[in-house]
VEXGU-688003 format. One record per residue (C-alpha): residue number from 1; x, y, z. Coordinates in pm, whole numbers, plus 50000, padded with zeros to 5 digits. Example, Ala and Ser with C-alpha at 12.3 -4.5 7.8 and 13.67 -1.06 7.14 Angstrom:
residues 2
+-----+-------+-------+-------+
: seq :     u :     v :     w :
+-----+-------+-------+-------+
:   1 : 51230 : 49550 : 50780 :
:   2 : 51367 : 49894 : 50714 :
+-----+-------+-------+-------+
END
This chain:
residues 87
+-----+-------+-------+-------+
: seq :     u :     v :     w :
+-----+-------+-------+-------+
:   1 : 16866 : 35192 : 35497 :
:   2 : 16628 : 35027 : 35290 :
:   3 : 16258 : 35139 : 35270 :
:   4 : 16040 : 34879 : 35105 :
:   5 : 16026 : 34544 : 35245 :
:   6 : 16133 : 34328 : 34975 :
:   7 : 16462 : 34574 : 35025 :
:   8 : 16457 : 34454 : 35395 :
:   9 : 16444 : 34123 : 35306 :
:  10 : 16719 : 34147 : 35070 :
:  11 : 16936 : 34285 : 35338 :
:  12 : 16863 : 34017 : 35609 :
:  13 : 16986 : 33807 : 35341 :
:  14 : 17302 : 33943 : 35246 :
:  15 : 17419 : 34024 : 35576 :
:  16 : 17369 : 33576 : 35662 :
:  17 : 17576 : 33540 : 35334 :
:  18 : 17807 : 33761 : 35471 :
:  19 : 17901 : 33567 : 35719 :
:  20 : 17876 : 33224 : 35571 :
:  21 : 18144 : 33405 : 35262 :
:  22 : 18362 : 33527 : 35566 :
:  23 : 18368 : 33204 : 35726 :
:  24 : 18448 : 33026 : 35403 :
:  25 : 18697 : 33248 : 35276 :
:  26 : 18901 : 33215 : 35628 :
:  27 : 18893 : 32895 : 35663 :
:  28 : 19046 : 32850 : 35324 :
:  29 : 19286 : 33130 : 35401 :
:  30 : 19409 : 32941 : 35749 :
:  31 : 19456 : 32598 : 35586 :
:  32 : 19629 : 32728 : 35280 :
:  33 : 19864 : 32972 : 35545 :
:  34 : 19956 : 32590 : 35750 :
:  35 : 19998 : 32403 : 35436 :
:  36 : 20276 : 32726 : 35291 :
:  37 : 20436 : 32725 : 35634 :
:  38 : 20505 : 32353 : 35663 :
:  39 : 20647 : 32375 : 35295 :
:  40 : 20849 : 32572 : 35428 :
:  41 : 20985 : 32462 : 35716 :
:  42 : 21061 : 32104 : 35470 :
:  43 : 20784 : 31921 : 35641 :
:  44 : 20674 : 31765 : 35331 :
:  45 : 20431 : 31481 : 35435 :
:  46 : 20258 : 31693 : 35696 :
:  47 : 20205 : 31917 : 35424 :
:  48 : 20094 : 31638 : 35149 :
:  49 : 19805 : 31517 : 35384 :
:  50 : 19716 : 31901 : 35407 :
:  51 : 19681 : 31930 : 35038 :
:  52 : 19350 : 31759 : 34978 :
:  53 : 19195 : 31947 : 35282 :
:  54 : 19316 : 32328 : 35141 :
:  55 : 19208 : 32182 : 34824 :
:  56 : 18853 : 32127 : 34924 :
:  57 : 18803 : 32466 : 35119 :
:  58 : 18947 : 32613 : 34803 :
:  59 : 18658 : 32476 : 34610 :
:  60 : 18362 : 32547 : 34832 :
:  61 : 18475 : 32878 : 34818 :
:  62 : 18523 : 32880 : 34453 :
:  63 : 18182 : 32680 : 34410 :
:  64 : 17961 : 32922 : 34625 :
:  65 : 18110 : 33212 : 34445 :
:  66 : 18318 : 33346 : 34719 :
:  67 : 18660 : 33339 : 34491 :
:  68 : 18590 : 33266 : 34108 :
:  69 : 18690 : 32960 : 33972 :
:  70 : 18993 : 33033 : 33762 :
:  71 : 19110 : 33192 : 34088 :
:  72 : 19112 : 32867 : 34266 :
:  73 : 19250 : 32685 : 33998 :
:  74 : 19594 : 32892 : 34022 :
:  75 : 19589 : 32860 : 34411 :
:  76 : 19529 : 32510 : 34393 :
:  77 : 19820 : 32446 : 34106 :
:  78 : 20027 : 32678 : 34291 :
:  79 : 19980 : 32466 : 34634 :
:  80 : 20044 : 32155 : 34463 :
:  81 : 20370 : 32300 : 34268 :
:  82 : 20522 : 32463 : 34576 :
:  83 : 20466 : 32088 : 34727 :
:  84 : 20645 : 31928 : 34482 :
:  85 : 20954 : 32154 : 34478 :
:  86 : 20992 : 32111 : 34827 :
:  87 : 21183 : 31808 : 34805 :
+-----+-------+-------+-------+
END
């Protein structure tokens, strides 16, 4: 436990961006999980007009530091490539 009260502070802190982080990182988790599942059940425009939305949650989560960015580079190429060999 922390003892000095910048420490405390600090805590409080972390334990909000906890839960903005977890948030973030499921709700990019969920969309990306629909968008893989519709590729593969062959539901290919269902799963185009997901793209851009999986795209964005993968970059809030890249831009607040959650994932790092060349991480959500390769899920985002990956989405896009498993798209486009579903055909």
């Amino acid at each position: 436990m922390p003892i000095t009260k910048s420490a405390k502070k600090a805590l409080r802190g972390s334990k909000t961006k906890r839960v903005f982080n977890i948030r973030r990182k499921t709700v990019m988790k969920d969309v990306v999980k629909d968008m893989e599942k519709l590729v593969k059940e062959g539901k290919k425009d269902e799963a185009a007009k997901l793209l851009p939305k999986a795209q964005q949650a993968i970059d809030k989560a890249a831009k607040r530091g959650v994932i790092k960015k060349n991480t959500a580079t390769r899920k985002k190429s990956r989405l896009a490539r498993s798209l486009a060999k579903a055909n």
